[in-house]
N, C-alpha and C positions, 0 to 999 in steps of 0.2 A: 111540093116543096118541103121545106125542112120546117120539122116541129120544133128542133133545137132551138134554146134561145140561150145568146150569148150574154154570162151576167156581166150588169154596167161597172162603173170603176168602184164606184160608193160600195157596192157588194163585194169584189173582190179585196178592198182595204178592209173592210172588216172582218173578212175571213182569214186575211194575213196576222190583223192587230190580234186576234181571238186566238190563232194556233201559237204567236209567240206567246201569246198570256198563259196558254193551256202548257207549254214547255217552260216555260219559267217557273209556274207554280209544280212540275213536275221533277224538277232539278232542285227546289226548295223545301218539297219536302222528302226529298231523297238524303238531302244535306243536312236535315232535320233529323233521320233516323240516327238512333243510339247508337245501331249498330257498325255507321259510318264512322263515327266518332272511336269507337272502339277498335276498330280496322285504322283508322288512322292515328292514334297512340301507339297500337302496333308497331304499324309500318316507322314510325318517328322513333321510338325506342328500338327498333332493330336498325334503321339509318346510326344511331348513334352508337350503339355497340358497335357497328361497321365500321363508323368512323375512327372509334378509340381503337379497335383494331388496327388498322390501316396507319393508324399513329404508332405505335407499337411495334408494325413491321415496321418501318421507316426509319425507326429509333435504334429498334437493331439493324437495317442495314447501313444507319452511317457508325453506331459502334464495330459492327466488323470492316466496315471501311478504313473506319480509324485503326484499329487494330493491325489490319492488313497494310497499313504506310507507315506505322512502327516497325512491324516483322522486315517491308523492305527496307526503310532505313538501317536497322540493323544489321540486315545482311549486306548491306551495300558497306556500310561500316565495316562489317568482317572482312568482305572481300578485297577493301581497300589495303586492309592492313595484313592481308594475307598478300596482297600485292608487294606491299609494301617492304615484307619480313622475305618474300621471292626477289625480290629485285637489289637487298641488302645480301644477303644467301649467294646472288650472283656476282656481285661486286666485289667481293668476299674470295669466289671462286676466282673471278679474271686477277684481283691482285695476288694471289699465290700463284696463278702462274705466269704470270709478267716476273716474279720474284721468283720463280723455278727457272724458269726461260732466262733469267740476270746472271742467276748464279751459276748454272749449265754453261754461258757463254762467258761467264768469268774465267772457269776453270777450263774450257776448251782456251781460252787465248794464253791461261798459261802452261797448260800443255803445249803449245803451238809456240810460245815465247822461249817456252825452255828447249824446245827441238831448235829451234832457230839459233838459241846459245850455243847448243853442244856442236850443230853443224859447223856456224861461225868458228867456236873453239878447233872442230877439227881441220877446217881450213887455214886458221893461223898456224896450226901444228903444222899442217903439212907446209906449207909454205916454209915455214924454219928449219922442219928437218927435224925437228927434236923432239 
């Protein structure tokens, strides 16, 4: 048969309570070392350089944000009033020729009035004879 003997409960609770004691007391004085402390000043002074960093970018990317919806406002502005000075420009254009077109058709009806005179005249002429 077996020489093994299985230990009872009271033995293994104690073996359980004894290795968390033995890891607690190893985690306390690990957390005790100088050196821990030191490594962790560190780490917390370079977390906060990181941080002012990372403020820093942030600060310039909403100033070139901002920046960059001035420049479009302005060009939008530009463009508007480059619209604005094209669409004057054009209006400008159609009334000199609506006013080309007036005056062309003025002086074609009185060409065409006076040909109508002079016919009529030579019609009454010939009709009279004289």
């Amino acid at each position: 048969m077996s020489s093994y003997k299985d230990p009872d409960l009271q033995q293994r609770q104690s073996e359980a309570a004894a290795a968390k004691k033995a890891a607690l007391e190893k985690f306390r004085a690990a957390s005790a070392d100088p050196a821990v402390a030191t490594r962790d000043a560190t780490r917390a002074a370079v977390n906060e350089a990181r941080s002012v960093r990372v403020a820093e970018r942030q600060a310039s990317r909403e100033k070139l944000a901002v920046e960059r919806a001035e420049q479009a406002i302005r060009s939008a502005e530009l463009a508007a009033r480059t619209q604005r000075e094209a669409e004057k420009a054009e209006a400008l254009i159609v009334a000199e020729k609506e006013e080309l077109e007036a005056s062309l058709k003025a002086e074609q009806k009185a060409a065409r009035d006076t040909r109508y005179a002079a016919r009529k005249a030579a019609k009454k002429e010939r009709r009279r004879g004289y």
